[in-house]
N, C-alpha and C positions, 0 to 999 in steps of 0.2 A: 504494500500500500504506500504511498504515498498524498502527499497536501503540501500546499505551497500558496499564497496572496501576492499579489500585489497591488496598485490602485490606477486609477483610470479616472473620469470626470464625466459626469452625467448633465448638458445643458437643459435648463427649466428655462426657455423664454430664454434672456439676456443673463441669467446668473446663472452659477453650477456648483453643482453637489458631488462630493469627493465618492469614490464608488469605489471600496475594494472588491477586487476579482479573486475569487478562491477557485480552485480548483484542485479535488478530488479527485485518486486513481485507485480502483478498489478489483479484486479478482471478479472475474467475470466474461460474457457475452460481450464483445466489443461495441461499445454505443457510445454517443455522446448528446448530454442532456444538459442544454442551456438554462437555469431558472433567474428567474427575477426580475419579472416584468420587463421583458424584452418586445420592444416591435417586430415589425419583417423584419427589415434592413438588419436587424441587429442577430432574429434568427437565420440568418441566411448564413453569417460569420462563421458557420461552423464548417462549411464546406470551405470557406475561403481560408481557413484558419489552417486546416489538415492540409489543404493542397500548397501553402505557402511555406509552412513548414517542412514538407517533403521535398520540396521543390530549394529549400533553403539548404538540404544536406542532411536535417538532421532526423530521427526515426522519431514515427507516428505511435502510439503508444499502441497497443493492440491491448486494452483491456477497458471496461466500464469507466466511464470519464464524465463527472461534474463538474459543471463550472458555474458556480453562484453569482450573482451582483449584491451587493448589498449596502443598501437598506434597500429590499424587496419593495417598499412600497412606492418605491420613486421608479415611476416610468423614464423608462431608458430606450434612448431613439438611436439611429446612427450607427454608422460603421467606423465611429473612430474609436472604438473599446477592442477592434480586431488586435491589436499590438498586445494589451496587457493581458489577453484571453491567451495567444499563442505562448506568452513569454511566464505566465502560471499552468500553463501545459508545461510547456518546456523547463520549469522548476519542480513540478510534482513527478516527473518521470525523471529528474536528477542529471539534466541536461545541463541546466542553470544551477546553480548555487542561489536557492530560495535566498537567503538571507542577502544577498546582491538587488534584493527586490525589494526587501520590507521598506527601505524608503524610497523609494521611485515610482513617480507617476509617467504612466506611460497613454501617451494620445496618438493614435494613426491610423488608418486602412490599409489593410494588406490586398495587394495583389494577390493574384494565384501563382505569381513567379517570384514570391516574396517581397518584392519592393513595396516602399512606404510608401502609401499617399496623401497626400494634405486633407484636411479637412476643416469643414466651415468652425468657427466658435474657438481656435485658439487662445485667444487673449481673456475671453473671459475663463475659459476653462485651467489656463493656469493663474489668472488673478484667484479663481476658487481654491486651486493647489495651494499658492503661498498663502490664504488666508486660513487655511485650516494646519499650517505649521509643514510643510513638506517645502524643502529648498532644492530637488534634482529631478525634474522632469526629460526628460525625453521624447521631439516630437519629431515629425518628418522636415525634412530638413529645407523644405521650400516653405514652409511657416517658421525656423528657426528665429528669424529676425524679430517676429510678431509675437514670438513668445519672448523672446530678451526684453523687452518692453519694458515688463515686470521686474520691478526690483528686488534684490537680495535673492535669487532664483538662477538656480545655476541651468543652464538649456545645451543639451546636448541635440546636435540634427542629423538626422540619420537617415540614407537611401535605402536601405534595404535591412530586412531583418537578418542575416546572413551578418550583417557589421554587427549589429547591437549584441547576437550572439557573440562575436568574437572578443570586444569589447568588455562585458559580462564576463568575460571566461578567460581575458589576459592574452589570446592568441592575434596574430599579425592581419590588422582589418583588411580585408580586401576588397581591389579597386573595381567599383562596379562600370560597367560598358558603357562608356558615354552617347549625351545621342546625336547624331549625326546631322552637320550642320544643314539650316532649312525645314527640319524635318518638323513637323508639330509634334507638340511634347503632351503624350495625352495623361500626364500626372497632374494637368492642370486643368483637366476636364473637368468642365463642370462649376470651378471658382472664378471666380471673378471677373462675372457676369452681373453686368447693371442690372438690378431692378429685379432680378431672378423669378421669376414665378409671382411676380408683386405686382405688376405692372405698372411700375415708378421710371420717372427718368431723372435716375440718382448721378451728378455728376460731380465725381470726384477726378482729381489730379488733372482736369483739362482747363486749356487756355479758357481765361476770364476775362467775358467783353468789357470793354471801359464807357463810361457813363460820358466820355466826349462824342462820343459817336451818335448821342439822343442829338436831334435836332429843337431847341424852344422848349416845353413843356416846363416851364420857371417852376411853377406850382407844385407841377408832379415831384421834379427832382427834389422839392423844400422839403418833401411831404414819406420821400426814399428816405433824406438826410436823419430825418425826426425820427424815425421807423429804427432805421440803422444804431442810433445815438442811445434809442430807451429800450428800445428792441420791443415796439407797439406794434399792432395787427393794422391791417392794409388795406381796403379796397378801393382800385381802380377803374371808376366808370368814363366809360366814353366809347365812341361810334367804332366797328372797327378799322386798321389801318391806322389808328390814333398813337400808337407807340406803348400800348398797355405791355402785351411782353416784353419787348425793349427793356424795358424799365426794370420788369419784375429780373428778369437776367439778370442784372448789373447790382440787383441787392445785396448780394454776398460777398462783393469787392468789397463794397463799405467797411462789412463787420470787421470786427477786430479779429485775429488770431488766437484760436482758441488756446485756453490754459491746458500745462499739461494735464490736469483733472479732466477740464474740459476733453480735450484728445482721446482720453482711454474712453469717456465713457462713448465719445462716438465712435471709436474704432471697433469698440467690442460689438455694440449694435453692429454696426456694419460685417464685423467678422462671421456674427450667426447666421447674417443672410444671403452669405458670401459674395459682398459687392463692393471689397477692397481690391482696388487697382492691383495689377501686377507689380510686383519691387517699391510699393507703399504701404509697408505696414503700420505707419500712424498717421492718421487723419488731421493735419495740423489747420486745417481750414473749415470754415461753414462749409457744410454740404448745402443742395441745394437740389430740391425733389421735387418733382414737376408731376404728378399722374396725370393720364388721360380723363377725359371726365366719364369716360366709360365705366372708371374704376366700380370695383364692387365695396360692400361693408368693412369683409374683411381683406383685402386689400389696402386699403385706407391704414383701418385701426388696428389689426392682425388679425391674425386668425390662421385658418387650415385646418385639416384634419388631423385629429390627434391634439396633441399639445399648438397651441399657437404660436404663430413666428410673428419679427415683426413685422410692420405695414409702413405705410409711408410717416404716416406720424410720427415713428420713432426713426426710420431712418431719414428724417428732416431736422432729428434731435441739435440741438445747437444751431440750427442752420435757419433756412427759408424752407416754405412751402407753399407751392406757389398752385394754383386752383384758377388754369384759365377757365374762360366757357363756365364759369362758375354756377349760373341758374339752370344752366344742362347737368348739373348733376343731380343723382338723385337726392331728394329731402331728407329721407332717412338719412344716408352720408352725410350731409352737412349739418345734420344736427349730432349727428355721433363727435362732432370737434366738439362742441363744446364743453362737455368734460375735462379733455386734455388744454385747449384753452382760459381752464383757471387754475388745474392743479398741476398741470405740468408733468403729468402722466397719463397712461390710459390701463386701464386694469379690463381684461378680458376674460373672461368664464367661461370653458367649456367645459363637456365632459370629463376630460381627461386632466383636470387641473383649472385652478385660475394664477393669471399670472399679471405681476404689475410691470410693465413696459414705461422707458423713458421716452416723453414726447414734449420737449422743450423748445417750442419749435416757434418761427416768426411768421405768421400767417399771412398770404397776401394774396387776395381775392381781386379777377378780373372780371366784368361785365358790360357786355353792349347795352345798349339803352332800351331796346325790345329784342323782338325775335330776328329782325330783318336788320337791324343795328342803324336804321335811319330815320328813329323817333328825334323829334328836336332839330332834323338838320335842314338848313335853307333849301339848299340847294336840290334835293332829293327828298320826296314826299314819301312817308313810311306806308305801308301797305297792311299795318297790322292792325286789327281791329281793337279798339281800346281795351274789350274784355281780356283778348291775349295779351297787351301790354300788360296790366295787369298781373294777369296769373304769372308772367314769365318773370315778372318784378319781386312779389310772391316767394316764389320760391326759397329766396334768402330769407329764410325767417328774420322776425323783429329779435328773437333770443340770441339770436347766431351775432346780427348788425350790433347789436349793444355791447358786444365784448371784443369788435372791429374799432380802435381807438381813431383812428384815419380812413377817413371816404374822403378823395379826390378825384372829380370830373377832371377827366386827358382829352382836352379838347383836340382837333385836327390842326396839325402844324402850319402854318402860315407858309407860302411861296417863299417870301420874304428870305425867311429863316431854313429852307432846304437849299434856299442855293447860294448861297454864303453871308447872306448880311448878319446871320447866328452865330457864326466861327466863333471861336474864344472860349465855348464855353468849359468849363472847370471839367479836371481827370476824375478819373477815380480815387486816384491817391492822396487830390488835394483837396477833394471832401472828406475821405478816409480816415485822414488826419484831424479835421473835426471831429468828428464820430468818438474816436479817438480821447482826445482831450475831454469831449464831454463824460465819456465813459468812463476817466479817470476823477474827473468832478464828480460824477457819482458816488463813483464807487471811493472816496475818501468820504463823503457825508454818509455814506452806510455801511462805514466800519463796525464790524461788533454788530452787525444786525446779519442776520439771516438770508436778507437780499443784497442782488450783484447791480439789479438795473434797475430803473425807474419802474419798468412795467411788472412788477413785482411786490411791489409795494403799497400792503392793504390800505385802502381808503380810511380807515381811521387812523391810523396813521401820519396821513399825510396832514389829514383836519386838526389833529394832536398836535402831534409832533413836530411837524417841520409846517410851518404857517406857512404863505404867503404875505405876501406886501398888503399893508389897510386897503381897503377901498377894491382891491385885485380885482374879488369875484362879483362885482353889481351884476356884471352882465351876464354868468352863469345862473346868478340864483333869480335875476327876470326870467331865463331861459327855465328854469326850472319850474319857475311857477304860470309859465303858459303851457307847460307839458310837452316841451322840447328835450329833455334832460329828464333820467330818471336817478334814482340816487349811485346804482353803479355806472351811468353816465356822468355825473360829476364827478365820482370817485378815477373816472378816467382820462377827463381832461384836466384834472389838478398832475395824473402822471406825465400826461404828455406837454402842459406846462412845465413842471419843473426840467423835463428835458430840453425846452424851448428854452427855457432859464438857462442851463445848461452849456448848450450850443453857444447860446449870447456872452458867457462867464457873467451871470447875474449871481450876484448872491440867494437870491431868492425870485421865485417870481413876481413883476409886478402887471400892473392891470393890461400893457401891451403883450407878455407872454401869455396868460391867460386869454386873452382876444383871439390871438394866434391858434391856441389850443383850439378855441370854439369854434373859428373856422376852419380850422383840419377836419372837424371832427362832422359839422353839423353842415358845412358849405358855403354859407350864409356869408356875407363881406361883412366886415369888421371895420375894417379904414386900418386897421390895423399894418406896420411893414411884417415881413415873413422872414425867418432868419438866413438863407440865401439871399436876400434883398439887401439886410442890413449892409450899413459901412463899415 
């Protein structure tokens, strides 16, 4: 008889659960019996496990063979538990030296020719290893980098199981067959693919259009700057052809450069849904996710069969999310944001588990004006009957619009301004650089507090705590009392004044920031200047 453990990582959603593999060898009928709550993919491991090991050199055990996971009760997906299944075989049959295993976590898929293969969810699954006290994983060797990440974590990367045995066993690792220049490498089948089965258009590591390229749109761009600065929700109305994508594109130049905190946690996101660029294993920039308005429920907010993965919401975590065609989606979907648009997560229940996902994300909503997109305009008389303006307006709920801090009309560009009397206008980097500074103004006044940005920051709070200038709010609490402004409407443009404050280096807002606010927020002129205007 023999027995032997080792451990491996089980992902739930975006976090992971340390999972030792035991495995039992007992006289008998030759069999092998998987237990512990394994999926397919995970019972399928058995045949790939035997043929990878044969195939590896070393002998298949010919007697009654368990292999446990444990804690039984935690559903276990995936074929990256193939490594530490083979390598608690290959210690119960006294191939390995068990005790070379008890502290090593091992992550990878095996081949049927022994070779490692990558898989999705590295980084959270050794963030899970070092927090349960394990410092020496081993993973495949084309995730190595993304597992270094993690500090105090020592990461061994390894091609094939045939080294990790030799490795384990002090013998001279040998050199696996390189692959031939040109040729596709199918170890990377399958990773790092945008948007995977999500239907997102997650773009990370490509070139970033610059915000000199908008031609005119003073207002919109005031209205990206404010957006970018408190990190406030967005929608863009106007005709189409008006420059609404444009704009919503160039959002993410703005933001600042995520913190390393920042970094993992959208790197780890993005590892589980395997939508990490090739040779980037850390996400040092906003992401920026675009669905189709086709998108489904869970699509959006996660979901799947089985345990849920995540959806666009979280992989927009840190970043934009951008909802063109916005009243073309369905109702159900855009009432499912507003959850994750106040708590900054979205928590999904299925059968097989409920899980809390990170969805910290910058909302920015586009819409034409009707169905045909030429209500309002001189020039071309709309063709949509009022009842369908209407309903097609509708759509965005009044719940969803109240926790949008900024609605800006993008009017159609003036001649003037497409064919060069517009030139000059400001980079990306040289708004950036606002953004920038304002964020550092913030974020010194909300030291010792719990939030990072303006838009974070509960409504009482702000009423408490940090006043505005006397006299500031006449004009919101008029607005309030003709039923323009509900109380979390002014809990939202007090945020997005003091971000106007902010931008300006006001010490506080006074009655011109708040104006500003109002008119970001409500449309309505102020006489108010906008803070791209100021001098």
């Amino acid at each position: 008889m023999g027995f032997a453990r080792t451990c491996s990582v089980a992902l739930v959603g975006v976090e992971g659960v340390v999972v030792e593999v035991q495995a039992d060898l007992e006289p008998g009928v030759a069999a092998f019996t998987l237990v512990g709550l394994p999926d397919k993919s995970l019972v399928e491991s058995k045949d790939r496990v035997r043929a990878a090991v044969v195939n590896s050199g070393a002998e298949w055990p010919q007697k009654k063979l368990t292999v446990g996971l444990s804690p039984a009760a935690v559903p276990k997906s995936g074929s990256g538990f193939d490594l530490a299944v083979a390598c608690a075989v290959l210690a119960a049959s006294e191939r390995l030296d068990p005790r070379e295993l008890a502290d090593l976590v091992l992550i990878g898929e095996l081949g049927l020719d022994g070779r490692v293969r990558p898989v999705p969810g590295i980084l959270p699954a050794v963030l899970a290893a070092a927090d349960a006290g394990y410092r020496q994983v081993v993973v495949p060797e084309r995730t190595a980098a993304e597992a270094s990440l993690v500090p105090g974590v020592s990461v061994l990367g390894i091609h094939s199981l045939r080294q990790l045995i030799a490795v384990l066993t002090d013998e001279p690792v040998p050199e696996e067959e390189p692959l031939q220049e040109g040729r596709p490498d199918p170890m990377l089948a399958g990773l790092s693919v945008p948007g995977a089965g999500l239907g997102t258009g997650v773009l990370l590591g490509e070139r970033q259009p610059d915000l000199s390229e908008v031609a005119g749109q003073a207002k919109a761009r005031t209205a990206l700057e404010v957006a970018a600065a408190g990190r406030h929700h967005l929608l863009l109305q106007g005709p189409p052809g008006a420059g609404k994508t444009m704009l919503a594109e160039r959002l993410p130049g703005l933001l600042p450069p995520l913190t390393p905190q920042e970094s993992l946690e959208v790197t780890a996101v993005h590892s589980v849904a395997g939508t990490l660029p090739a040779g980037q294993p850390l996400v040092g920039r906003a992401p920026y996710c675009a669905p189709h308005h086709s998108a489904s429920m869970p699509s959006l907010v996660g979901g799947g069969s089985g345990l849920p993965r995540p959806g666009a919401v979280s992989l927009a975590h840190r970043g934009v999310l951008f909802m063109d065609e916005a009243p073309e989606f369905s109702g159900r979907v855009l009432d499912a944001l507003r959850q994750p648009l106040e708590s900054g997560h979205v928590i999904v229940a299925r059968s097989a588990g409920v899980l809390r996902l990170p969805a910290r994300f910058l909302l920015v909503l586009a819409a034409n004006p009707c169905p045909c997109g030429r209500h309002g305009m001189l020039a071309e008389g709309c063709d949509c009957a009022p009842q369908a303006v209407r309903r097609y307006r509708a759509r965005l709920s009044g719940p969803l619009l109240d926790r949008v801090d900024l609605r800006v009309t993008v009017e159609p560009v003036a001649r003037s301004e497409l064919t060069g009397a517009g030139t000059g206008a400001e980079t990306t980097a040289e708004v950036a650089e606002r953004v920038r500074a304002a964020r550092e103004r913030a974020a010194a006044r909300l030291t010792d507090t719990p939030w990072a940005t303006n838009s974070e920051v509960p409504g009482h709070e702000l009423r408490t705590r940090w006043r505005v200038a006397p006299g500031a709010l006449v004009e919101a609490e008029r607005d309030m009392e003709r039923g323009l402004l509900t109380a979390r409407g002014l809990d939202r443009v007090l945020r997005v004044a003091w971000t106007v404050a902010d931008l300006a280096g006001h010490d506080r807002p006074g009655a011109a920031d708040v104006n500003c606010a109002l008119e970001l927020r409500t449309g309505v002129h102020r006489g108010t200047v906008l803070p791209g205007d100021r001098p």
